[in-house]
PyMOL CGO cylinders between C-alpha atoms (Angstrom):
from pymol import cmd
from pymol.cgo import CYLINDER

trace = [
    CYLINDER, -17.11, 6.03, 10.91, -13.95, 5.40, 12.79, 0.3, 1, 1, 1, 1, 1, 1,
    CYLINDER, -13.95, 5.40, 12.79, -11.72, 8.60, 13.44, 0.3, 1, 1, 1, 1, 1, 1,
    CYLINDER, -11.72, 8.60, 13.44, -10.11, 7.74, 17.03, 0.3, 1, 1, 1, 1, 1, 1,
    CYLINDER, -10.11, 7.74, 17.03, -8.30, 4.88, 18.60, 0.3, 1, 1, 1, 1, 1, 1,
    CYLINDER, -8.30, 4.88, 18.60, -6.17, 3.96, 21.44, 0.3, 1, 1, 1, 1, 1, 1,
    CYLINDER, -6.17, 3.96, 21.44, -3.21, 1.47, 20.29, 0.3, 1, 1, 1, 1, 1, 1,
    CYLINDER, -3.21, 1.47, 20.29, -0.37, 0.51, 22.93, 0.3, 1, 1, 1, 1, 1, 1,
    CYLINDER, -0.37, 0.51, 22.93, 1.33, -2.27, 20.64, 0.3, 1, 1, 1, 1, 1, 1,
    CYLINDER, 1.33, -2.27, 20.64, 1.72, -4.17, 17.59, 0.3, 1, 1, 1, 1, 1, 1,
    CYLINDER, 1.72, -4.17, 17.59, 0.40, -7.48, 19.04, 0.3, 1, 1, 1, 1, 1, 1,
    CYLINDER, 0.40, -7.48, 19.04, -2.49, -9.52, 18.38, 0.3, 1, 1, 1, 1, 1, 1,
    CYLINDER, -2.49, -9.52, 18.38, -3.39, -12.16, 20.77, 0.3, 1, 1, 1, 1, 1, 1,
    CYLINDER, -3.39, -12.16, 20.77, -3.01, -15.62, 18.11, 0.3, 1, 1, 1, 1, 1, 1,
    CYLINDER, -3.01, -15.62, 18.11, -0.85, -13.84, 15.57, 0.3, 1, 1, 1, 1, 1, 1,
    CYLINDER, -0.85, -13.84, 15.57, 2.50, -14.62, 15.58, 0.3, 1, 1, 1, 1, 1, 1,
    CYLINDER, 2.50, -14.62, 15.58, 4.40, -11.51, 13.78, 0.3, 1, 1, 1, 1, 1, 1,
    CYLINDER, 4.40, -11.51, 13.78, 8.19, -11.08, 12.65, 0.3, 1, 1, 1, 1, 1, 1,
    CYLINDER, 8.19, -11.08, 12.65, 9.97, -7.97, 13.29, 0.3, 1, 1, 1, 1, 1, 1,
    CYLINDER, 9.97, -7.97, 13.29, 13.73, -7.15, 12.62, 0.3, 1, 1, 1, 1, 1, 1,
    CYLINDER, 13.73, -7.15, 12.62, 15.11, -5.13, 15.66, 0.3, 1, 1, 1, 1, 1, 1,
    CYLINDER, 15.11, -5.13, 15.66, 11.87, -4.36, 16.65, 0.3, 1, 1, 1, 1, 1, 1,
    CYLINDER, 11.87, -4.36, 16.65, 12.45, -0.82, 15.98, 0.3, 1, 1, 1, 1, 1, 1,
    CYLINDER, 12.45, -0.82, 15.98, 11.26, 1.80, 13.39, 0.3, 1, 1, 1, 1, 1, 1,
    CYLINDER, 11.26, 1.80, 13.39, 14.09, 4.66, 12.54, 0.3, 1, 1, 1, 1, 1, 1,
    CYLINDER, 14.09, 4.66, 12.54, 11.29, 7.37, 12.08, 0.3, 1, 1, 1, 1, 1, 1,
    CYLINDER, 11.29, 7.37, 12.08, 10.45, 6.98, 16.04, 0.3, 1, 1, 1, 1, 1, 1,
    CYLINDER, 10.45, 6.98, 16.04, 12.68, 8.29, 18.92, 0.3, 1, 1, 1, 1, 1, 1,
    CYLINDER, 12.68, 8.29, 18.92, 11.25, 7.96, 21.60, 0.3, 1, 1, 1, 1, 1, 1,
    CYLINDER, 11.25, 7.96, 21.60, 9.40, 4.89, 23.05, 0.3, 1, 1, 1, 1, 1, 1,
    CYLINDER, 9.40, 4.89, 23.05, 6.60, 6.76, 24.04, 0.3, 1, 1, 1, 1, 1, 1,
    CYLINDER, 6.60, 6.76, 24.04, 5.78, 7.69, 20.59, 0.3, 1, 1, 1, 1, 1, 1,
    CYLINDER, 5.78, 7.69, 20.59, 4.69, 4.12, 20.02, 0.3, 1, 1, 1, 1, 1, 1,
    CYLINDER, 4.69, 4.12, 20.02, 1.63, 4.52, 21.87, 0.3, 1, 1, 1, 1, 1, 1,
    CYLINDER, 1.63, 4.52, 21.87, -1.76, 6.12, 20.84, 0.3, 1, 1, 1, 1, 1, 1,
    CYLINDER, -1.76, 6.12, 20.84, -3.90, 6.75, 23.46, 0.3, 1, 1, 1, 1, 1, 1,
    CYLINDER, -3.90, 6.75, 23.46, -5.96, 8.88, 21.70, 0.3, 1, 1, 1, 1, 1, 1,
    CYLINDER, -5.96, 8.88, 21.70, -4.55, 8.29, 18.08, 0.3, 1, 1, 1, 1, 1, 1,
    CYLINDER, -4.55, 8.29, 18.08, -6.20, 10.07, 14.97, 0.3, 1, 1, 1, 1, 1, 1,
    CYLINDER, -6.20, 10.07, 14.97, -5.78, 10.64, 11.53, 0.3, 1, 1, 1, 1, 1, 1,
    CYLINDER, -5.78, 10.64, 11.53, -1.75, 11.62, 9.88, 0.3, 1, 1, 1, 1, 1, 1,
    CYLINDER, -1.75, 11.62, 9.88, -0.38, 10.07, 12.53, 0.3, 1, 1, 1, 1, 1, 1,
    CYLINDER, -0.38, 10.07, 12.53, 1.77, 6.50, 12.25, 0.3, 1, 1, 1, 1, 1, 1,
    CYLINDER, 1.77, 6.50, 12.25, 0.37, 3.59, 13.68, 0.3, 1, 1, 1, 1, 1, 1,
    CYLINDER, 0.37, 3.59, 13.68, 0.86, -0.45, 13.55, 0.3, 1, 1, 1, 1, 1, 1,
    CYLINDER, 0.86, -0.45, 13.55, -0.08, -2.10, 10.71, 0.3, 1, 1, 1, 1, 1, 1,
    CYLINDER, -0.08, -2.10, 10.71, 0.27, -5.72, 10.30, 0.3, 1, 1, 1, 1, 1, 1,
    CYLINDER, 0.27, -5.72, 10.30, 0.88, -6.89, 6.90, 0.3, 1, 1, 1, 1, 1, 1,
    CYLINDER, 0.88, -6.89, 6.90, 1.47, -10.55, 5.24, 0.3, 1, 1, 1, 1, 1, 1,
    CYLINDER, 1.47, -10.55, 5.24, 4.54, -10.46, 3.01, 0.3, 1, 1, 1, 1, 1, 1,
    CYLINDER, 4.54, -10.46, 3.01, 4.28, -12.14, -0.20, 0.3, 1, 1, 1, 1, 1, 1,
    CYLINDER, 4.28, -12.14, -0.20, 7.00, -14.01, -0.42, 0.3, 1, 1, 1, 1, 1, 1,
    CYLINDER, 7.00, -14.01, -0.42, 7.67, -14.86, 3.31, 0.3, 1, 1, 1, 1, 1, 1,
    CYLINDER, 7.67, -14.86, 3.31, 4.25, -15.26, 4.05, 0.3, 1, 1, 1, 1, 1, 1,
    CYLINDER, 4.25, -15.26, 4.05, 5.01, -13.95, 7.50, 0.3, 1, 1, 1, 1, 1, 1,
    CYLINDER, 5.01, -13.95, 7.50, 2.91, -11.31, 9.39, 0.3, 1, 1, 1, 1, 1, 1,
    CYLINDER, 2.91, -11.31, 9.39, 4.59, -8.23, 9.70, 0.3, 1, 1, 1, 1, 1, 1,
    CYLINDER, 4.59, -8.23, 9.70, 4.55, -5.03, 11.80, 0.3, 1, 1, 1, 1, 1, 1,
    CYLINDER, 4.55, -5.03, 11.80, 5.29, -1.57, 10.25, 0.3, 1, 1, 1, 1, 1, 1,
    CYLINDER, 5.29, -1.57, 10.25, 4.55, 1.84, 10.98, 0.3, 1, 1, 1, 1, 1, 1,
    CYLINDER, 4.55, 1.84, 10.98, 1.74, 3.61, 8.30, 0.3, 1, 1, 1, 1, 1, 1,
    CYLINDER, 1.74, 3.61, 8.30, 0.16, 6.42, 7.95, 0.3, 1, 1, 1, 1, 1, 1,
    CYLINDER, 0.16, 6.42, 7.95, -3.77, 6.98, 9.00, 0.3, 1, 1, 1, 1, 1, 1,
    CYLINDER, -3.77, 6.98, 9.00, -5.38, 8.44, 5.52, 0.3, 1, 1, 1, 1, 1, 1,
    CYLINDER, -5.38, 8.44, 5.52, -5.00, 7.11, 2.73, 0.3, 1, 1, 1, 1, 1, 1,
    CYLINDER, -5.00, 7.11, 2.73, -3.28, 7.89, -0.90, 0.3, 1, 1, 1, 1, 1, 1,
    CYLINDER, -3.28, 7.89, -0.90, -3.83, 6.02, -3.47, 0.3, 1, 1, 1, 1, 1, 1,
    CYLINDER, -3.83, 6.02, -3.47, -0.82, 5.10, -5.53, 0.3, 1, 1, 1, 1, 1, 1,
    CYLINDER, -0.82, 5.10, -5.53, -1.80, 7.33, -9.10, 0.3, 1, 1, 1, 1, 1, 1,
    CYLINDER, -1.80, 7.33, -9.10, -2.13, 10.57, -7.09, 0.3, 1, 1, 1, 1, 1, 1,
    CYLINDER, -2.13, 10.57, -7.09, 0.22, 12.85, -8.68, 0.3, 1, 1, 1, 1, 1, 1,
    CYLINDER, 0.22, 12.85, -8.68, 0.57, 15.33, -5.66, 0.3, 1, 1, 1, 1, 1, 1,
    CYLINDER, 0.57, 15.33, -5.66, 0.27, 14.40, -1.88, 0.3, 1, 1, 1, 1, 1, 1,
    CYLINDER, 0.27, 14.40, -1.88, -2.03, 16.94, -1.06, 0.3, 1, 1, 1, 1, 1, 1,
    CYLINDER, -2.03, 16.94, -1.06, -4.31, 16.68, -4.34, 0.3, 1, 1, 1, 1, 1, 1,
    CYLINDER, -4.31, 16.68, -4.34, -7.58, 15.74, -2.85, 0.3, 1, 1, 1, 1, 1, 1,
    CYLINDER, -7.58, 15.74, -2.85, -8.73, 14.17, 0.49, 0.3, 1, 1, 1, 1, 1, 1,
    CYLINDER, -8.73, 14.17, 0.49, -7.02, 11.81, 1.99, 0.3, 1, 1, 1, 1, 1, 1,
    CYLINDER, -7.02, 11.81, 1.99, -9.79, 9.23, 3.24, 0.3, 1, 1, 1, 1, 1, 1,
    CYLINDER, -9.79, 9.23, 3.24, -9.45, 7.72, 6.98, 0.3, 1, 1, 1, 1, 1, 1,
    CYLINDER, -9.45, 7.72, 6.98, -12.80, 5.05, 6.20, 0.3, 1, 1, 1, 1, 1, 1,
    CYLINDER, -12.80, 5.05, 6.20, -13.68, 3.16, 3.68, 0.3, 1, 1, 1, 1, 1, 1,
    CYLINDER, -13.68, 3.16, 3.68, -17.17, 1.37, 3.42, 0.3, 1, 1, 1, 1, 1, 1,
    CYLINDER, -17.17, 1.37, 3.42, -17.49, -2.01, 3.56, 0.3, 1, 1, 1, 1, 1, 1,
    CYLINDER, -17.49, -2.01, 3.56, -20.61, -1.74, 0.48, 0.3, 1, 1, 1, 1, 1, 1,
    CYLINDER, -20.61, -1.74, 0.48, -18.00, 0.05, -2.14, 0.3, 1, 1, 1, 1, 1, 1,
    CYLINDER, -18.00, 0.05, -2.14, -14.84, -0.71, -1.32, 0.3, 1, 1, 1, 1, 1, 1,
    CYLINDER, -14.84, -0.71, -1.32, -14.18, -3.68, -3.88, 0.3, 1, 1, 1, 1, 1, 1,
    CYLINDER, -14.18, -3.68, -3.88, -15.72, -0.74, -6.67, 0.3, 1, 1, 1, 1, 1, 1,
    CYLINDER, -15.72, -0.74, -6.67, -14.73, 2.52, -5.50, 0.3, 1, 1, 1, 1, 1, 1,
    CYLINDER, -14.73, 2.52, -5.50, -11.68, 4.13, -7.74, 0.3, 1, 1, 1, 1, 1, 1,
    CYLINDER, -11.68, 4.13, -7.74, -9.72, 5.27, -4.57, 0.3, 1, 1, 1, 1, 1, 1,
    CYLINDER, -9.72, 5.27, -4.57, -9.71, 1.72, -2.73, 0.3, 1, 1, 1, 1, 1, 1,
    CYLINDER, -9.71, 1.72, -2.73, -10.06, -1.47, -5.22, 0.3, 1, 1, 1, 1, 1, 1,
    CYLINDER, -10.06, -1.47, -5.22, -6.97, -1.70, -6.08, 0.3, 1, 1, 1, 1, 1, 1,
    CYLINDER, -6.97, -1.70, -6.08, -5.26, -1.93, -2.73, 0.3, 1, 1, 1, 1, 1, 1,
    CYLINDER, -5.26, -1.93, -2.73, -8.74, -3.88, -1.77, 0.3, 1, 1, 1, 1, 1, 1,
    CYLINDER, -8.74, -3.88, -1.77, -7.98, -6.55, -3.68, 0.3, 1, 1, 1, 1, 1, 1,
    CYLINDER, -7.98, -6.55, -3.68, -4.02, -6.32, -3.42, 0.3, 1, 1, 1, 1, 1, 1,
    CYLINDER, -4.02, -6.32, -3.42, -3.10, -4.93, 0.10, 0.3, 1, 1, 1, 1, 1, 1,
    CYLINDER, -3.10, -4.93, 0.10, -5.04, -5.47, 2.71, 0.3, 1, 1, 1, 1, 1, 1,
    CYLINDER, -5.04, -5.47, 2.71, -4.02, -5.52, 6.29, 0.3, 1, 1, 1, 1, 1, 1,
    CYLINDER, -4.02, -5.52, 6.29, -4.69, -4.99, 10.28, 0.3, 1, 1, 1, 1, 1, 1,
    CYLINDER, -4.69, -4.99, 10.28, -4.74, -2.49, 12.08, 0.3, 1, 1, 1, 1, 1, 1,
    CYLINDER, -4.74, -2.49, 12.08, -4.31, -3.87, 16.15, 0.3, 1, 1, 1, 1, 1, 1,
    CYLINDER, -4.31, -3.87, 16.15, -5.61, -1.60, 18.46, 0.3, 1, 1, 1, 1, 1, 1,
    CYLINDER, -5.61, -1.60, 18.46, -6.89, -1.66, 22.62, 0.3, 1, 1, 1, 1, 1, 1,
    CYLINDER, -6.89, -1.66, 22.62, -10.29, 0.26, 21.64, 0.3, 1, 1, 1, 1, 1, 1,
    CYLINDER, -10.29, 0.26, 21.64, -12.15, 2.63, 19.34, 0.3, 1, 1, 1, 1, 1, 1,
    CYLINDER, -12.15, 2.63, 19.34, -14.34, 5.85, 20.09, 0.3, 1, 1, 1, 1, 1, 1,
    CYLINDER, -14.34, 5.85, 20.09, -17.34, 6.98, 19.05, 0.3, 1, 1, 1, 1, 1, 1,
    CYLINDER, -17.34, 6.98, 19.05, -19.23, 9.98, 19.79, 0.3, 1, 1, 1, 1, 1, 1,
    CYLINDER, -19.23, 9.98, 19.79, -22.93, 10.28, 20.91, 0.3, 1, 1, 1, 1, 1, 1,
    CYLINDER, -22.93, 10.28, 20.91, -25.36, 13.40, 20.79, 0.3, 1, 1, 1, 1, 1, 1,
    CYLINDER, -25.36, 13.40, 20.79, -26.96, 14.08, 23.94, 0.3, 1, 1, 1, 1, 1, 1,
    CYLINDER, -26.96, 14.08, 23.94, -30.29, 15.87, 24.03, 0.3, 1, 1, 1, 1, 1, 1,
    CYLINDER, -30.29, 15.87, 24.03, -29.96, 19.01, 25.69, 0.3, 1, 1, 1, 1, 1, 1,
    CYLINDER, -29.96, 19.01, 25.69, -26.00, 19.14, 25.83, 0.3, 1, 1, 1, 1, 1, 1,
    CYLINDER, -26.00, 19.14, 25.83, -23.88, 21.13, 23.31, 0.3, 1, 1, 1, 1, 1, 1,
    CYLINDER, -23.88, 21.13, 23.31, -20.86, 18.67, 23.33, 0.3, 1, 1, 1, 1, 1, 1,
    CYLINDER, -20.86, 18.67, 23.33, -21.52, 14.58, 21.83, 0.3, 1, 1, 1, 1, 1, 1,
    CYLINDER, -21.52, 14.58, 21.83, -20.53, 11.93, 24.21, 0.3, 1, 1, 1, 1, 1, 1,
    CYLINDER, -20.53, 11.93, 24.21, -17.21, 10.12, 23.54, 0.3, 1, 1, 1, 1, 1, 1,
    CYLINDER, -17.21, 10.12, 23.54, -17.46, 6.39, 24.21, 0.3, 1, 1, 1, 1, 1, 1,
    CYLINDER, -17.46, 6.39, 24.21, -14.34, 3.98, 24.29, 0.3, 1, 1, 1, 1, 1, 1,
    CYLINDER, -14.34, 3.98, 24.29, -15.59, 0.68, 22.91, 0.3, 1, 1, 1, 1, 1, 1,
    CYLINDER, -15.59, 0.68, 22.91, -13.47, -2.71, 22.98, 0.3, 1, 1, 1, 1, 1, 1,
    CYLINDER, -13.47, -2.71, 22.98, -13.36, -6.37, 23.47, 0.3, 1, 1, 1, 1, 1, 1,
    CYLINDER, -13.36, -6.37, 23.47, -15.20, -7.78, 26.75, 0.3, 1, 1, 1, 1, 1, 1,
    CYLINDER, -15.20, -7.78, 26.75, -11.75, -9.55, 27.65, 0.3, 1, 1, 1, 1, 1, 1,
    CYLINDER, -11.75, -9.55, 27.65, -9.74, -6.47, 27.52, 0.3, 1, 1, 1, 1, 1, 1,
    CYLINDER, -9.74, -6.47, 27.52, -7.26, -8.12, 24.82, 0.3, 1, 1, 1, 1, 1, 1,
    CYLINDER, -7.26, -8.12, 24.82, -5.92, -6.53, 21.69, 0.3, 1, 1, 1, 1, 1, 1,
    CYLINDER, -5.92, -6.53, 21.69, -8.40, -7.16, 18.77, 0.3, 1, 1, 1, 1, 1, 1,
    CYLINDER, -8.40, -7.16, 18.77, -7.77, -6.23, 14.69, 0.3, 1, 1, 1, 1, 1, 1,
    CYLINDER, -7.77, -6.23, 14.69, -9.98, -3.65, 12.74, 0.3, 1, 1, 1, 1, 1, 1,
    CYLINDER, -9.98, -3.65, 12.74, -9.42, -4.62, 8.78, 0.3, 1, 1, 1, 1, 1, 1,
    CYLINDER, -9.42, -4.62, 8.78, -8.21, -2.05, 6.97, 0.3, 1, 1, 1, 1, 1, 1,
    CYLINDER, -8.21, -2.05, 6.97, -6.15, -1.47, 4.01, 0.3, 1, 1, 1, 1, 1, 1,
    CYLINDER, -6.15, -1.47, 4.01, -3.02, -0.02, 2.50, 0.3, 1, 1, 1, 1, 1, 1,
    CYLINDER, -3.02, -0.02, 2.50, -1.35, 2.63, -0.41, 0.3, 1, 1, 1, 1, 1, 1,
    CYLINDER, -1.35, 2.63, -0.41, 2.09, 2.82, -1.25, 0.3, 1, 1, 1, 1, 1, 1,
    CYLINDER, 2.09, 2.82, -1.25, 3.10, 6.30, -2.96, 0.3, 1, 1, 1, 1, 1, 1,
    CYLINDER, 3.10, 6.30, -2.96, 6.25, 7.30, -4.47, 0.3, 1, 1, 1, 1, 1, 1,
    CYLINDER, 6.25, 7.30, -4.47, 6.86, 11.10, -3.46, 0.3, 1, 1, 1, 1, 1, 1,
    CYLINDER, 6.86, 11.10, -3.46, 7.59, 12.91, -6.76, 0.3, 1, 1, 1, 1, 1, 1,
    CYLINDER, 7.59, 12.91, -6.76, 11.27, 13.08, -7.64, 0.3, 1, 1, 1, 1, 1, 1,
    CYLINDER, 11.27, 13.08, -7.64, 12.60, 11.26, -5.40, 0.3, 1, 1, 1, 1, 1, 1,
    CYLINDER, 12.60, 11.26, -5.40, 13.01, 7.79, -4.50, 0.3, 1, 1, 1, 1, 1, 1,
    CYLINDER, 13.01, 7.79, -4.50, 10.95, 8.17, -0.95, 0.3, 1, 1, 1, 1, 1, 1,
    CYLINDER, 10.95, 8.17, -0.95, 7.63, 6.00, -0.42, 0.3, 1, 1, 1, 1, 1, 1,
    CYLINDER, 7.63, 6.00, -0.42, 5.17, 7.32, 1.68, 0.3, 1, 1, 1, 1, 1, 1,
    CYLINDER, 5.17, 7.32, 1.68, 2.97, 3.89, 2.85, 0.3, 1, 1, 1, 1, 1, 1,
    CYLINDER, 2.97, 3.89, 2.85, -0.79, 4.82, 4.43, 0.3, 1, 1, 1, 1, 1, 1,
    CYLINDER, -0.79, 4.82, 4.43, -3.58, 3.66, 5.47, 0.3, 1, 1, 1, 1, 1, 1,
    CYLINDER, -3.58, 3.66, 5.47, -7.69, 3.63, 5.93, 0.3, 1, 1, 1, 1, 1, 1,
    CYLINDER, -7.69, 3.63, 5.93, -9.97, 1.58, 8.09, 0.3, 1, 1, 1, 1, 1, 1,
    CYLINDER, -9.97, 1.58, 8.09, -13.14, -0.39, 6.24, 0.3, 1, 1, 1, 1, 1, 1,
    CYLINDER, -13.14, -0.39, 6.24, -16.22, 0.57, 7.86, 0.3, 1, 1, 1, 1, 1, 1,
    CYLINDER, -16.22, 0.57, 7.86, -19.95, -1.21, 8.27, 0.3, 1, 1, 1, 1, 1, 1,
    CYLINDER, -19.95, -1.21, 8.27, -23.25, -1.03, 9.49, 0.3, 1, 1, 1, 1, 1, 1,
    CYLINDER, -23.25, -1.03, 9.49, -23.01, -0.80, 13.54, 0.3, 1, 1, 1, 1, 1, 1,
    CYLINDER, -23.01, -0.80, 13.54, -24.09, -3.76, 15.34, 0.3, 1, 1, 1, 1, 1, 1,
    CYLINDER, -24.09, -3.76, 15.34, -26.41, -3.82, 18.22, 0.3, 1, 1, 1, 1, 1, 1,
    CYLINDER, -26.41, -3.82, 18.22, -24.40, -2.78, 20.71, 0.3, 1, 1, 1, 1, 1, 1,
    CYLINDER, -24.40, -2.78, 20.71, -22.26, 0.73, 18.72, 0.3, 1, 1, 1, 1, 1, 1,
    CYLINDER, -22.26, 0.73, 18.72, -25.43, 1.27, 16.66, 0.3, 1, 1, 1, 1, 1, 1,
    CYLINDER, -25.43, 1.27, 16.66, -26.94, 3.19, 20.11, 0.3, 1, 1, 1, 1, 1, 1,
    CYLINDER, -26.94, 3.19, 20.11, -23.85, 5.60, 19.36, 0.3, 1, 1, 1, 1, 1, 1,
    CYLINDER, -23.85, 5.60, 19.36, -23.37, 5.56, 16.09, 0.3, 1, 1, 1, 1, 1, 1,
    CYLINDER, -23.37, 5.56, 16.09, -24.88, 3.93, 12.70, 0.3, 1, 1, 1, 1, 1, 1,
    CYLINDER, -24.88, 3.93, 12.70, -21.53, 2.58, 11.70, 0.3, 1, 1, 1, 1, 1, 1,
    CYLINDER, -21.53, 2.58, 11.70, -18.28, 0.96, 13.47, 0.3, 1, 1, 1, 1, 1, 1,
    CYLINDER, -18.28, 0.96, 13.47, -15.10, -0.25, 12.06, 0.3, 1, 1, 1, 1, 1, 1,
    CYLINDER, -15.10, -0.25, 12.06, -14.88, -4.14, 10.49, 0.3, 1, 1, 1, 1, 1, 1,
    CYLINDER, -14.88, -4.14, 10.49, -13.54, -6.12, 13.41, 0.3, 1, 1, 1, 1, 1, 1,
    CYLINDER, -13.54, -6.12, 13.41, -11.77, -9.61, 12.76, 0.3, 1, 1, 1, 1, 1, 1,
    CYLINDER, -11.77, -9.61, 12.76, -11.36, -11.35, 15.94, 0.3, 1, 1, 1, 1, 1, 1,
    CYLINDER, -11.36, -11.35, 15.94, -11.09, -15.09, 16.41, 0.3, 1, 1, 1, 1, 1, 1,
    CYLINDER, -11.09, -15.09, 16.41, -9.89, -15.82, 12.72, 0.3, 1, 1, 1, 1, 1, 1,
    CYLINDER, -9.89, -15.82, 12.72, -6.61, -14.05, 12.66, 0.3, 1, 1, 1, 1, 1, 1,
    CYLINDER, -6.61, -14.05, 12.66, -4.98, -17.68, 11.26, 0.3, 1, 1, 1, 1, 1, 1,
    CYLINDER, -4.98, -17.68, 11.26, -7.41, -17.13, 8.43, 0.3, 1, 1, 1, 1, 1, 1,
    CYLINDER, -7.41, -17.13, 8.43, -7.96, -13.50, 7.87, 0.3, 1, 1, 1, 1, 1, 1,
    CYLINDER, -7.96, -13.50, 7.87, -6.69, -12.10, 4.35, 0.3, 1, 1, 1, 1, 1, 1,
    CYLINDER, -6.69, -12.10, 4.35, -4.22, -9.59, 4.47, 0.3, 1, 1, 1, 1, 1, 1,
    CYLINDER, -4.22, -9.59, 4.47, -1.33, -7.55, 2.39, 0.3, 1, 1, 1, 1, 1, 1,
    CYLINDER, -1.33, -7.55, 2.39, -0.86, -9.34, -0.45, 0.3, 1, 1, 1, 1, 1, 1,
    CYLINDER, -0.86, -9.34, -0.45, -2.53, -12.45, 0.16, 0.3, 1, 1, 1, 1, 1, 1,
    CYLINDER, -2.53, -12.45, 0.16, -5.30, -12.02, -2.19, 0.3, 1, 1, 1, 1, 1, 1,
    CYLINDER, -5.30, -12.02, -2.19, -5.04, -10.82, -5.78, 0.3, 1, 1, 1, 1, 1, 1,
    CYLINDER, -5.04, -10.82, -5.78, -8.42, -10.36, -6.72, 0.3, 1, 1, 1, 1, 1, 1,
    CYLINDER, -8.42, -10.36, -6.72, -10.83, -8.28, -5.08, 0.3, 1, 1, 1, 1, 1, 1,
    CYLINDER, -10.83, -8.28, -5.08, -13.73, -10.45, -3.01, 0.3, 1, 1, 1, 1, 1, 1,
    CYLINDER, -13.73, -10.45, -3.01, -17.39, -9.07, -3.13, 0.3, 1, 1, 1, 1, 1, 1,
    CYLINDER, -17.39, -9.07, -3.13, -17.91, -6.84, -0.08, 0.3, 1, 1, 1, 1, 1, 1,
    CYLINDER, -17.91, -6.84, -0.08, -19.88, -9.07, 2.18, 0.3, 1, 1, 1, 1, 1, 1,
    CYLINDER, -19.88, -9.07, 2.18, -16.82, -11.08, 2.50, 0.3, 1, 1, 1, 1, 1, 1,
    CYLINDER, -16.82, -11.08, 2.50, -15.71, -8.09, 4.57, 0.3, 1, 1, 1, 1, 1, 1,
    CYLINDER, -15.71, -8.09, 4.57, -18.56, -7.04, 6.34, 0.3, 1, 1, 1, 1, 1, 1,
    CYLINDER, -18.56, -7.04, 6.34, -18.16, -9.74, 9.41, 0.3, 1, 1, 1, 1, 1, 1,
    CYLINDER, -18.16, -9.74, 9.41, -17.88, -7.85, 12.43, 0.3, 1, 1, 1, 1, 1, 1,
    CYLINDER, -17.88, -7.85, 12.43, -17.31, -9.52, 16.24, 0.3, 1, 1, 1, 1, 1, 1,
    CYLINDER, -17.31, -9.52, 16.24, -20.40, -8.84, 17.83, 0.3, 1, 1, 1, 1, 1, 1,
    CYLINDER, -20.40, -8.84, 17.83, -20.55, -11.23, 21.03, 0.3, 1, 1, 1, 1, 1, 1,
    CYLINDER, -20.55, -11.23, 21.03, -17.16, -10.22, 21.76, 0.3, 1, 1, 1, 1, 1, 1,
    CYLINDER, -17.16, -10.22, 21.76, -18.03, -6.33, 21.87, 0.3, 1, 1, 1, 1, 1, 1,
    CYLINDER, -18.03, -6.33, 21.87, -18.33, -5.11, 25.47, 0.3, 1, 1, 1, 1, 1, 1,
    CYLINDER, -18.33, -5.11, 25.47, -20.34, -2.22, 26.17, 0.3, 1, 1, 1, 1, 1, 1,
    CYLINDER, -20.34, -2.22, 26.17, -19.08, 0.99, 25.55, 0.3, 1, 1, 1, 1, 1, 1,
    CYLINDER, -19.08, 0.99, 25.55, -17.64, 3.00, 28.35, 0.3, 1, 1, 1, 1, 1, 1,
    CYLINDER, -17.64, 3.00, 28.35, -17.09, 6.85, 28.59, 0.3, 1, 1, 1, 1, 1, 1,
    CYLINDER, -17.09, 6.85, 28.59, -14.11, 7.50, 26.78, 0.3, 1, 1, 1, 1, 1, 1,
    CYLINDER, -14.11, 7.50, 26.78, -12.41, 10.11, 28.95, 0.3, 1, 1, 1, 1, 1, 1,
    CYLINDER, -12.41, 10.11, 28.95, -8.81, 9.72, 26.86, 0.3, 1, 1, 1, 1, 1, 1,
    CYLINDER, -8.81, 9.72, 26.86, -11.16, 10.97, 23.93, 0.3, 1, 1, 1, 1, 1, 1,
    CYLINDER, -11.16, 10.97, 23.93, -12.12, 14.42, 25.81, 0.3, 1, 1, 1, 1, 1, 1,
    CYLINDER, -12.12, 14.42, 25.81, -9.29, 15.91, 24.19, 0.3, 1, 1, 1, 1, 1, 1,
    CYLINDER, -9.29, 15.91, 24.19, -10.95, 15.44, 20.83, 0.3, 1, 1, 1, 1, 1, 1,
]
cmd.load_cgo(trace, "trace")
């Protein structure tokens, strides 16, 4: 799973992205734009492809997701991961699979380890060997709050089978697309739904080995 992550931007090395005044209303101060240790129901970057413009685009979402035909915000869970296997078949993540899918840019991920012997897991802060910026693929709801005209946009991250490196920590890591940003499908680029494997490419040679994740004591 993926449930912590530190983002200090909206940039992707490769990407160029087109903002208006490079501002969000819902934020007042600056320092609000940066997760260090960022976790589910709070707003993050999200970098979508309109479909019209074609351009990449950075807006502030939700992490957890609600799918569009949920009647009430708080009827059921609101899911932070979805797996790479079932997301093209699950009810809760299809539709926006195949219609809204997007980026999340972040500096690094956690993941927590159990330790024989000790009580507390491990936190481990895993990112890219250079240090850069790198994308986790995710995808996106938008959800009309009942009687109103308000639109609450969120979020979830799509999941896989850990690669050699995370799988010492964990048996699963986000979906990381690095190196084919140019490429990547995102938002609204694709209107039908692509089998799973077509998601399931993660950057392993570009993984560095995790380090403690102190910012993640806090958890």
């Amino acid at each position: 799973m993926c449930g912590r992550v530190t983002q200090r931007s909206s940039e992707l090395p490769g990407l160029v992205t087109v903002v208006g005044d490079g501002r969000d209303s819902r934020i007042k101060n600056p320092k609000d734009w940066v997760r260090y240790n960022g976790a589910p129901s709070q707003d993050f970057w999200i970098i979508r492809r309109h479909p019209k413009s074609g351009e990449y685009q950075p807006d502030r979402l939700t992490w957890g997701l609600i799918p569009y035909w949920v009647k009430e915000k708080n009827d059921g869970r609101k899911p932070i991961n979805a797996k790479a296997e079932t997301v093209a078949s699950l009810p809760s993540f299809r539709d926006a699979y195949g219609r809204r899918r997007c980026l999340l840019p972040i500096d690094n991920f956690f993941e927590w380890k159990a330790i024989k012997g000790a009580k507390a897991k491990q936190p481990y802060a895993i990112a890219m060997k250079s240090r850069e910026p790198f994308a986790l693929a995710a995808i996106w709801e938008n959800w009309k709050v009942p009687g109103t005209e308000e639109w609450l946009r969120t979020f979830c991250i799509i999941t896989a089978t850990a690669n050699e490196l995370v799988s010492d920590i964990h048996d699963r890591m986000p979906v990381i697309r690095a190196g084919e940003l140019r490429s990547v499908a995102v938002a609204d680029r694709a209107r039908s739904a692509r089998p799973a494997g077509a998601v399931s490419e993660r950057a392993h040679d570009d993984v560095a080995d995790p380090d403690t994740g102190e910012q993640a004591r806090e958890r």
